[in-house]
N, C-alpha and C positions, 0 to 999 in steps of 0.2 A: 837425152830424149825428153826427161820431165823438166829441164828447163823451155824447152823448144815450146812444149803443148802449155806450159804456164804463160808463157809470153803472149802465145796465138789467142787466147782464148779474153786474158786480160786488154789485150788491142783491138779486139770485138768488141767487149762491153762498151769502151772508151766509145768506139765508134756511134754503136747505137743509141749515145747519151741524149748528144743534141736534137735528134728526132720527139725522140719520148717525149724532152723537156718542152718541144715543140707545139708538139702536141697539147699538151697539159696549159701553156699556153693561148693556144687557141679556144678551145673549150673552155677555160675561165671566161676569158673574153666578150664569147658570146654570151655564157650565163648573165655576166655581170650588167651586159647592156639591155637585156630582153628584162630585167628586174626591174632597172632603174631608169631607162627612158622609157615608158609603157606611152598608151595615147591620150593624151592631156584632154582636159576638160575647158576647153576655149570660151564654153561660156556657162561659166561654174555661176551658177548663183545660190546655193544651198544654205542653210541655215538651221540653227540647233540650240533649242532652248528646256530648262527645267520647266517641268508640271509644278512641281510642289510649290506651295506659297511660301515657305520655309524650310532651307536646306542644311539642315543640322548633320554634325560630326554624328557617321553612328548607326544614319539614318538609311533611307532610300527614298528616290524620286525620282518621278517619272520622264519618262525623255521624250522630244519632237523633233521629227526634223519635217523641212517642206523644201520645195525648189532643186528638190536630186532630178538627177538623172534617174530615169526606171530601173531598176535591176541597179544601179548605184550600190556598192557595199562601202557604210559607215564605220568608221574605228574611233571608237576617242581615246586621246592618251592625254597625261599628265605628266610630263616630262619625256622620260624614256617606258614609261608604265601603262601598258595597254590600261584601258577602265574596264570595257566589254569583252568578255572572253571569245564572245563569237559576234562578227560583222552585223550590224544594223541592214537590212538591204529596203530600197527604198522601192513604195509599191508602183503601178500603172501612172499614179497620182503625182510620183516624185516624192511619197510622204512614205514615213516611216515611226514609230512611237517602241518604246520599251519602258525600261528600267535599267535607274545605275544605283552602285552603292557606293555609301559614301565613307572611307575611311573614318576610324575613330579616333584617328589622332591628326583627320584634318585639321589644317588652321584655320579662322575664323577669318573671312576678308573673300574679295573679288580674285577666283583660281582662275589661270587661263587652262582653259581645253583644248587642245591643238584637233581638230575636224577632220580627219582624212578619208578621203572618197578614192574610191580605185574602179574602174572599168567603164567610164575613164575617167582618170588621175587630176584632184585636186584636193586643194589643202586650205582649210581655213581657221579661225580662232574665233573663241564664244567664248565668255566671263558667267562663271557660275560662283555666283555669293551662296559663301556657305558664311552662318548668323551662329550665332555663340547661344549657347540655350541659359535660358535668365530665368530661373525659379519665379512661380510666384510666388508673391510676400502680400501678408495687409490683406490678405481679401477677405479674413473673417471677421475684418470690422466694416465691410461693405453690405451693405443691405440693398437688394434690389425688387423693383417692382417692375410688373407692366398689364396694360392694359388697351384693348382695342377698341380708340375712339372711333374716329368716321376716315374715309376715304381722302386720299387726295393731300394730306399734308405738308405742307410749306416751311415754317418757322415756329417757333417758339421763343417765348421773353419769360423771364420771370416779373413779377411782382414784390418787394419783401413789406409794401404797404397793402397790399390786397391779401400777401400771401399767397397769389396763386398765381399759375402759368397762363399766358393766353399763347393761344394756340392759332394759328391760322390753317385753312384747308379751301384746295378749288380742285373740283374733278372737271379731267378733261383740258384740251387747248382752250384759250377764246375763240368763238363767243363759251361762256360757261353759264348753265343753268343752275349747277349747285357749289355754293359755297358758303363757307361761315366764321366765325369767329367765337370759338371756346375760351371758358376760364371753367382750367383744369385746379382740381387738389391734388398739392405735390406730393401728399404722400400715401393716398388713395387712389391718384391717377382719374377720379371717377368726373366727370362731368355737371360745373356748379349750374354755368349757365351761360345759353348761345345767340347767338344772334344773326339775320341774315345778311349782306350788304343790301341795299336799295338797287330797284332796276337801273340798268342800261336803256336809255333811248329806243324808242320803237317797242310796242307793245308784241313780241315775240318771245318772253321769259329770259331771257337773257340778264344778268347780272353784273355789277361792276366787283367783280371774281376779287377777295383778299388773298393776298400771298406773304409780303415782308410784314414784321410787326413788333414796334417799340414801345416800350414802356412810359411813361412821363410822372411819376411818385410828386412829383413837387405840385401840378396844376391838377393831379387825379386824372389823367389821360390816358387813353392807350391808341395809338396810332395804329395804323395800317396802310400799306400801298397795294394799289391795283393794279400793278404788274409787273411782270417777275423777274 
């Protein structure tokens, strides 16, 4: 009799295998497709750029994006390595802004960021230059000045016969009423002596405006041009 009931009970299990296994099948199946064909973004145009003016190992810098979809949630990864622990989601605007960090044992050079958008699904790539940080050197034998001449600034020439800068300035488009022509001290910055151009045609204050401006050491000259 305990063969009989070992037999009966083993040809069951047997039986019920294929089902189960069936099953379990099935339900993969569907997980796997509702995951990975979601609804595509047919007309992805989105875009993703650093804040920082320099993106240093170490550091952190700010993030943008523009051109999402609204409610769009952003991921950047760098390989297989999410960056943002939690999605970017993009606002009414399509725009969205944070902050990333940036490893310390980055490499120096142009990273690809792989872009990915979900609801709905697009995928795009942005180059984020991360710059090698360069000590400075030498700058305590730099001496600096400065000084606020007039409005409007143009160009500058040195002189090493006059020893001093001239300077050109015109405020405003043409027509211009004010402009002039400084000789600056280079190393007082302070104002030796100015001068104005001569009128423009038509008694209206108008000026023929200096902007470019060359030196001439050989004839004692200093040029100027009236337009820019």
């Amino acid at each position: 009799m305990a063969n009989v009931r070992s037999t009966t009970a083993s040809t069951t299990a047997r039986a019920a295998r294929p089902h189960l296994l069936g099953l379990a099948l099935l339900l993969a199946t569907g997980a796997a497709g509702a995951q990975v064909f979601a609804q595509p973004d047919t007309a992805f145009n989105g875009s993703v750029r650093a804040t920082a003016p320099v993106v240093l190992p170490g550091s952190e810098t700010g993030i943008e994006g523009n051109g999402f979809t609204p409610g769009q949630k952003v991921t950047l990864l760098r390989g297989e390595t999410v960056l943002n622990a939690q999605p970017y989601v993009a606002n009414g605007e399509g725009k969205f802004s944070g902050t990333l960090a940036i490893p310390a044992d980055a490499v120096a050079g142009p990273q690809p960021i792989v872009v990915r958008a979900a609801a709905p699904d697009a995928a795009a790539v942005f180059s984020l230059k991360v710059s090698r940080e360069v000590p400075l050197s030498g700058q305590e034998r730099i001496q600096a000045a400065s000084n606020r001449l007039v409005q409007g600034l143009y160009q500058v020439a040195y002189s090493p016969a006059s020893k001093a800068a001239f300077v050109t300035s015109a405020v405003g488009r043409p027509p211009v009423k004010q402009s002039e022509l400084l000789k600056v001290d280079p190393e007082s910055l302070q104002i030796i002596a100015r001068v104005s151009p001569q009128a423009a045609p038509g008694n209206d204050g108008n000026l023929f405006a200096v902007y470019g401006v060359g030196v001439d050491d050989a004839n004692g000259n200093v040029w100027v041009t009236n337009t820019r």
